[in-house]
N, C-alpha and C positions, 0 to 999 in steps of 0.2 A: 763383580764383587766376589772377592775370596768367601770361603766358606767360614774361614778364621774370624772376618771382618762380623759373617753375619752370628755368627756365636759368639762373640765379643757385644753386639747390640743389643744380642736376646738376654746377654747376664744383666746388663745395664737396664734395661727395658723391663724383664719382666721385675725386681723387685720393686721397679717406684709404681707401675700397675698393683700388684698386691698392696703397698701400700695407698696407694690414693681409693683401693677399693675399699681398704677396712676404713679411710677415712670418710668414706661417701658415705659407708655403712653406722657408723658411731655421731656423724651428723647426723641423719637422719631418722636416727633413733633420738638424739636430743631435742632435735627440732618437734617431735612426734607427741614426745614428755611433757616438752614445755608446753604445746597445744593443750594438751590433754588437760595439762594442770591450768591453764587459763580458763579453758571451758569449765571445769570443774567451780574453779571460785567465782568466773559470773553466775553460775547456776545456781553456790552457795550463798552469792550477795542478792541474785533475785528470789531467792524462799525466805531469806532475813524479811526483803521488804514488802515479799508476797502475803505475810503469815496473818500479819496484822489487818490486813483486808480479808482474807480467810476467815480470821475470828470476828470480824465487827463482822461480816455476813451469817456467821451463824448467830452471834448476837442477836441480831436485828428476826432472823426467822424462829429464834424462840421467842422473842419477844412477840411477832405473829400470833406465833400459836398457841400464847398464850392470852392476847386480845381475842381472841376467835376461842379462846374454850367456851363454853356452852355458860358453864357461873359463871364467868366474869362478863360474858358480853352481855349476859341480859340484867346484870346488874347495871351495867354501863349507859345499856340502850333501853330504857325505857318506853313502853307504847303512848302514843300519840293519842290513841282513841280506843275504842272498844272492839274495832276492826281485828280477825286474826288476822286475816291476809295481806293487811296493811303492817300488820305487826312483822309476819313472815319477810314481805318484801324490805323494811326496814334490815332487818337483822340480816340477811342476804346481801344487800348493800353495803351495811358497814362491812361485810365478813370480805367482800371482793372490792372495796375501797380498801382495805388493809392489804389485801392480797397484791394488788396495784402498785400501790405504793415500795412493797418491798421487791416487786418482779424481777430487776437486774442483779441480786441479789444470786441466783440461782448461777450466774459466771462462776461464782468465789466457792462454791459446793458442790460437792457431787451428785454424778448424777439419782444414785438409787436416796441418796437424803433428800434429794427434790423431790423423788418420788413420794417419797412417806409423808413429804408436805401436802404435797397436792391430792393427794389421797385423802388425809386427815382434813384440808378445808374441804372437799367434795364429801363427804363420810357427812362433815357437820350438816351442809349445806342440806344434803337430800332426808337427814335424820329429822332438819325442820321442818322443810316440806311434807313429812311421811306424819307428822305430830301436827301438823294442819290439817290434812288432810283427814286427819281422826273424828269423828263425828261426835265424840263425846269433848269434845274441844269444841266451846259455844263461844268465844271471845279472847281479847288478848292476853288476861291474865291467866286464864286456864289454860292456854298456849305458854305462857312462860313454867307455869307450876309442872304441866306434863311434860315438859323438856327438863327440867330438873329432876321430878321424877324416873325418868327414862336413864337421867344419868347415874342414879347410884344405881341402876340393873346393871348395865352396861358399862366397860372401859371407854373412857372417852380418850379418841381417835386422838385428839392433842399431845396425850397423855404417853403413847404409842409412841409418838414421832418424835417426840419429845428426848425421849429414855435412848430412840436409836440416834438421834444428834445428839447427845452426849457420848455417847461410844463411840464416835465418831469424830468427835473434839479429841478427846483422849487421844486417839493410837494420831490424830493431826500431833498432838503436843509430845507425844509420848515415841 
């Protein structure tokens, strides 16, 4: 093959090379886009349909926390008997019957809001046993009075976890 022949090939050759390389290049930069933007909008159609299970889960653990505040559960749960310990273990039960109940609950929220839950039921939980175990506590109603009492000293834990799942909602909505 003449020299002629092959610089005649290479004029032919290399522009449809440059060409099909800027076209290899501009597909696959579209193809790259359009991924991007598919990914993008299932991600934006599963937070539309994630949101609403996010909020009924925080719904549902302030509703917890606030069956388990200290006023409302002992208005709620009344004693049995004159027993405190019997009293203790009631309100103990309801507080981890409630806790139970909403447990799956904790998928749809985060992790440090979980925490401040489980913090706040265990905070309640050990605050009653510590008001049992008090010796000027002779029965169940002086076990409810001194758990009342103890609560205007104190912030109650509810109340805590409470305040940080609303900021928490917020910057979710926000």
């Amino acid at each position: 093959m003449s020299t002629d022949k092959i610089l005649e090939l290479a004029f032919y050759t290399l522009p449809a090379l440059i060409t099909g390389g800027v076209a290899y290049y501009l597909f696959d930069s579209y193809f790259k886009d359009q991924q991007h933007t598919r990914r993008w909008l299932a991600q934006k159609e599963n937070q539309k349909q994630a949101l609403p299970l996010r909020l009924q889960a925080y719904e549902r653990m302030a509703l917890f926390l606030e069956r388990i505040n200290p006023a409302k559960l002992l208005i709620r749960v009344a004693p049995m008997n004159d027993d405190k310990v019997a009293y203790q273990n009631l309100l103990i039960h309801h507080i981890e019957q409630e806790f139970e109940h909403n447990l799956t609950q904790q998928i749809y929220i985060s992790d440090e809001c979980w925490t401040m839950i489980m913090t706040a039921k265990n905070t309640i939980i050990q605050n009653i046993r510590k008001t049992t175990a008090d010796t000027s506590v002779t029965d169940a109603d002086k076990l409810r009075e001194k758990i009342l009492s103890n609560l205007l000293q104190d912030e109650v834990a509810t109340n805590v976890a409470l305040a940080f799942m609303k900021s928490e909602v917020s910057e979710v909505l926000g």
